[in-house]
ZADO-1210 file (C-alpha; in nm, 4 decimals, padded with zeros to 6 digits):
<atoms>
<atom x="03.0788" y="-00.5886" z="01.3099" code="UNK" pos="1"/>
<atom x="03.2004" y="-00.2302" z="01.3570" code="UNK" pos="2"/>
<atom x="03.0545" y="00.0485" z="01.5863" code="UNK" pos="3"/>
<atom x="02.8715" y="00.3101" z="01.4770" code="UNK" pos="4"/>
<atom x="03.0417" y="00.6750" z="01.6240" code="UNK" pos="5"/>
<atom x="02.7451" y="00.9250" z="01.6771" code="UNK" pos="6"/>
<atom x="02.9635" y="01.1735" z="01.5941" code="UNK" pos="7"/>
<atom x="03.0665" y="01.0735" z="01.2576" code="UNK" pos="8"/>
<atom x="02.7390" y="00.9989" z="01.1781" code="UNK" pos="9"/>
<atom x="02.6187" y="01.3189" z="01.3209" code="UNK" pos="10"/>
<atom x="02.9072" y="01.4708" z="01.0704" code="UNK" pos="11"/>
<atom x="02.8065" y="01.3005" z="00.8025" code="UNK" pos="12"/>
<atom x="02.4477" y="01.4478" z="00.8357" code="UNK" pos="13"/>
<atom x="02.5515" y="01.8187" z="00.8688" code="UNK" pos="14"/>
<atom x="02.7724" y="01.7574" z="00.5341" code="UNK" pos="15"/>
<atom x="02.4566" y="01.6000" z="00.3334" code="UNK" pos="16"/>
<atom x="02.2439" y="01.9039" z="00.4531" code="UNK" pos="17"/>
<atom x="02.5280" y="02.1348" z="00.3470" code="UNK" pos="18"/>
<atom x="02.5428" y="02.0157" z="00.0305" code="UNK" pos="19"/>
<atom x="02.1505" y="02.0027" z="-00.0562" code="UNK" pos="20"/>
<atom x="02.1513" y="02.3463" z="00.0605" code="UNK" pos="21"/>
<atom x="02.4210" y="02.4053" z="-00.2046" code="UNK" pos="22"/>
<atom x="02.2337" y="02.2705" z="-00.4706" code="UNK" pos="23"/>
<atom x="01.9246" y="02.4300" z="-00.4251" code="UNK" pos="24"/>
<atom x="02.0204" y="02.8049" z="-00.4051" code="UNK" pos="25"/>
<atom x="02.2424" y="02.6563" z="-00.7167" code="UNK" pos="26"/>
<atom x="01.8994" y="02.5765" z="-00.9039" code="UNK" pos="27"/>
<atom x="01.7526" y="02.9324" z="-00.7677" code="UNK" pos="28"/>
<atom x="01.5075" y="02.7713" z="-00.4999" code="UNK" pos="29"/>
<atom x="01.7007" y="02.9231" z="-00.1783" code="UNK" pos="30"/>
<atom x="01.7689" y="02.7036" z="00.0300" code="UNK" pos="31"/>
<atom x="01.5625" y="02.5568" z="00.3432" code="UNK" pos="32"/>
<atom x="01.1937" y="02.7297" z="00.3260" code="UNK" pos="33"/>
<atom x="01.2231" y="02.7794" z="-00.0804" code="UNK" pos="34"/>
<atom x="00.9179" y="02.6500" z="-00.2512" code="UNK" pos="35"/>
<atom x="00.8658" y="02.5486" z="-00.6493" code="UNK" pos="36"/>
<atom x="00.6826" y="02.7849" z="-00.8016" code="UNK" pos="37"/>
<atom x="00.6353" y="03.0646" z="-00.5752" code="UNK" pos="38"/>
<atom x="00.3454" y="02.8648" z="-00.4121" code="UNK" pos="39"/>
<atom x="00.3630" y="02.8651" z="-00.0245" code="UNK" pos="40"/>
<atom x="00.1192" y="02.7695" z="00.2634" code="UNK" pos="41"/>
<atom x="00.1284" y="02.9390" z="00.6354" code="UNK" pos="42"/>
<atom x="00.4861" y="02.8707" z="00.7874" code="UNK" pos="43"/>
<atom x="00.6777" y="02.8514" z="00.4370" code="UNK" pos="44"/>
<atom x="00.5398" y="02.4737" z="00.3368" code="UNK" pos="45"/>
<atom x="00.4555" y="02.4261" z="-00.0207" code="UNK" pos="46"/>
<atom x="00.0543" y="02.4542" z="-00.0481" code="UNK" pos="47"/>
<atom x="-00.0716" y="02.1607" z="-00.2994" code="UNK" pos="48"/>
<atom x="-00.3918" y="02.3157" z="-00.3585" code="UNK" pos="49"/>
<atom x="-00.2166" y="02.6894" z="-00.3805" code="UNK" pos="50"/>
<atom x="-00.0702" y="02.5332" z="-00.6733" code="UNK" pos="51"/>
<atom x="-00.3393" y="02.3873" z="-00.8136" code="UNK" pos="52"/>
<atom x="-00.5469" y="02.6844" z="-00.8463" code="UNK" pos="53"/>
<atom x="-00.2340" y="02.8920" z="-00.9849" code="UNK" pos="54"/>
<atom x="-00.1920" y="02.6382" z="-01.2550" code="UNK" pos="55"/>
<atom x="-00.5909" y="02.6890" z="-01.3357" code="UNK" pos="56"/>
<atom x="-00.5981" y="02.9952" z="-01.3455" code="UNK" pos="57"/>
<atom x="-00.3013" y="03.0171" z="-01.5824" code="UNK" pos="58"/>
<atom x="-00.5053" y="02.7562" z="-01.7892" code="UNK" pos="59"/>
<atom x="-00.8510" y="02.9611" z="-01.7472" code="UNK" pos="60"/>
<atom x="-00.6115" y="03.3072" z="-01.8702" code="UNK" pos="61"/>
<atom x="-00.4569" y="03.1117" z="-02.1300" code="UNK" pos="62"/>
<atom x="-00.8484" y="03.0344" z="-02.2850" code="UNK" pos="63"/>
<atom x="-00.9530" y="03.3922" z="-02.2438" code="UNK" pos="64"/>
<atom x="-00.6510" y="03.4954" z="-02.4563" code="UNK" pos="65"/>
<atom x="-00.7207" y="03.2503" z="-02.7554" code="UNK" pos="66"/>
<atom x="-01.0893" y="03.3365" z="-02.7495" code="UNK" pos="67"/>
<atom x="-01.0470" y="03.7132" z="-02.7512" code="UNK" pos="68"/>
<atom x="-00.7107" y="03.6844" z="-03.0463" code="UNK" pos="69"/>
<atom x="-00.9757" y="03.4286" z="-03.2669" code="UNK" pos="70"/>
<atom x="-01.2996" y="03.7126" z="-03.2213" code="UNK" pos="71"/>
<atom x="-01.0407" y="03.9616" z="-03.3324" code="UNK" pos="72"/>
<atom x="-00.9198" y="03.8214" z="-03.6252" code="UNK" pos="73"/>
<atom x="-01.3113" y="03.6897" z="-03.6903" code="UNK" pos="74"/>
<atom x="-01.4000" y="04.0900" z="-03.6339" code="UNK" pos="75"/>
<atom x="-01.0842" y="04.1434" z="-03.9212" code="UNK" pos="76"/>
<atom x="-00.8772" y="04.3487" z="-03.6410" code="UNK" pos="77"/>
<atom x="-00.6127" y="04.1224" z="-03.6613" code="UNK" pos="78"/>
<atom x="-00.5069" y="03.9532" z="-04.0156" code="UNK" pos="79"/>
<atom x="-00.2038" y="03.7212" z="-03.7927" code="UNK" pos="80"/>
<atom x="-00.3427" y="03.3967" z="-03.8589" code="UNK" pos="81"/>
<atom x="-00.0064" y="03.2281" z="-03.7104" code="UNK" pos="82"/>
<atom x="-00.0552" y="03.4236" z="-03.3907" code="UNK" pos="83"/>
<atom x="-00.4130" y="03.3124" z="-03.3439" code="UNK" pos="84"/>
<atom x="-00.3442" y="02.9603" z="-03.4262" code="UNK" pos="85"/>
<atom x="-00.0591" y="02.9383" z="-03.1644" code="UNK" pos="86"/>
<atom x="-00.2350" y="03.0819" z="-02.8939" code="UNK" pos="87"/>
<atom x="-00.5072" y="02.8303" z="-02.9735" code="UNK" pos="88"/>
<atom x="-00.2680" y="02.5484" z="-02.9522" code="UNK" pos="89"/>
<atom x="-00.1249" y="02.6270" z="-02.5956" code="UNK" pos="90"/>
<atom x="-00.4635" y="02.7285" z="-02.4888" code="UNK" pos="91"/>
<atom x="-00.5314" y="02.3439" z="-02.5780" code="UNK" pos="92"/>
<atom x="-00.2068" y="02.2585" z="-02.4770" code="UNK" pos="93"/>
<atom x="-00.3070" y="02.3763" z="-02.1356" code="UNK" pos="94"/>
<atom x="-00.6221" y="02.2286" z="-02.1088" code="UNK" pos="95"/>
<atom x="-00.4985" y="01.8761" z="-02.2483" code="UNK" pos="96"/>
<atom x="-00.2096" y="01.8917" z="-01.9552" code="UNK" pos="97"/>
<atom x="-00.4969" y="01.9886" z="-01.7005" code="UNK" pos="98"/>
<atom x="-00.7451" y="01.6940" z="-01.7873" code="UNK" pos="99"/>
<atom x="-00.4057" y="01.4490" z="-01.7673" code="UNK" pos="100"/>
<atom x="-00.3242" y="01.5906" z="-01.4291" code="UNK" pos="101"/>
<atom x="-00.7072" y="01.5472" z="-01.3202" code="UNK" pos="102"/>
<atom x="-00.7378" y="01.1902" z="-01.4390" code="UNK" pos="103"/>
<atom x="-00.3915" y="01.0956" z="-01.2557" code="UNK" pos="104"/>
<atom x="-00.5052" y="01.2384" z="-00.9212" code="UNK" pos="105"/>
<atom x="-00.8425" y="01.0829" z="-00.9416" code="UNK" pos="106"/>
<atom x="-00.6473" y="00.7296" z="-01.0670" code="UNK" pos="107"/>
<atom x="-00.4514" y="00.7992" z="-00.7606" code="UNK" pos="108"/>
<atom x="-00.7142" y="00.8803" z="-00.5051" code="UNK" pos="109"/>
<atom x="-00.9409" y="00.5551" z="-00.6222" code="UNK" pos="110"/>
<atom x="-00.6073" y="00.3718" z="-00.5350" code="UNK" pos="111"/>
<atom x="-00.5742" y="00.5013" z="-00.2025" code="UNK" pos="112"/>
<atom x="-00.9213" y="00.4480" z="-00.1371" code="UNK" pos="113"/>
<atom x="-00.9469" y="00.0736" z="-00.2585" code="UNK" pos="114"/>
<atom x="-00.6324" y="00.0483" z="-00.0717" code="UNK" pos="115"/>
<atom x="-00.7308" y="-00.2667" z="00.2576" code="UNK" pos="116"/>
<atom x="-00.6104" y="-00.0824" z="00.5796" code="UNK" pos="117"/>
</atoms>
């Protein structure tokens, strides 16, 4: 068996952090400290439930807009059916995504929790 060098392996290391660093400012997150999203906690770390209320509230705006484009065209301010209809459809786009998401974390927190320690 061969011996490991600690300071190839220490090489090796800084090259593998170079290059994720390379490919992340190349997909526009910035490097070390970038976040997805926009979404950050204190000290830079991604904030989970940050990101879950964003998404909600993009959901909840999303809702507000199809409801106020259908009572304008039901008022006959608006004769764009196709408008109306597509903002209906990612309004229940949205809120079809945000029941998936809820049932998969609750799956996933009844696993945890049934989970023998």
């Amino acid at each position: 068996m061969s011996t490991i060098d600690p300071s190839r392996l220490l090489q090796m290391r800084s090259s593998i952090l170079n290059q994720n660093q390379a490919l992340q400012r190349a997909a526009g997150r910035g490097g070390i400290g970038g976040t997805e999203g926009g979404v950050e906690g204190a000290g830079g770390t991604p904030d989970f439930g940050a990101a879950i209320n964003n998404a909600l509230q993009q959901v909840n705006a999303q809702q507000t807009k199809a409801s106020e484009i259908t009572e304008a065209y039901e008022r006959g301010d608006t004769h764009d059916i196709v408008s109306v209809m597509i903002e209906r459809q990612k309004a229940s786009l949205g809120f079809e995504t945000t029941l998936q998401v809820r049932n998969k974390l609750l799956s996933a927190y009844r696993d945890i929790m049934n989970m023998p320690v």
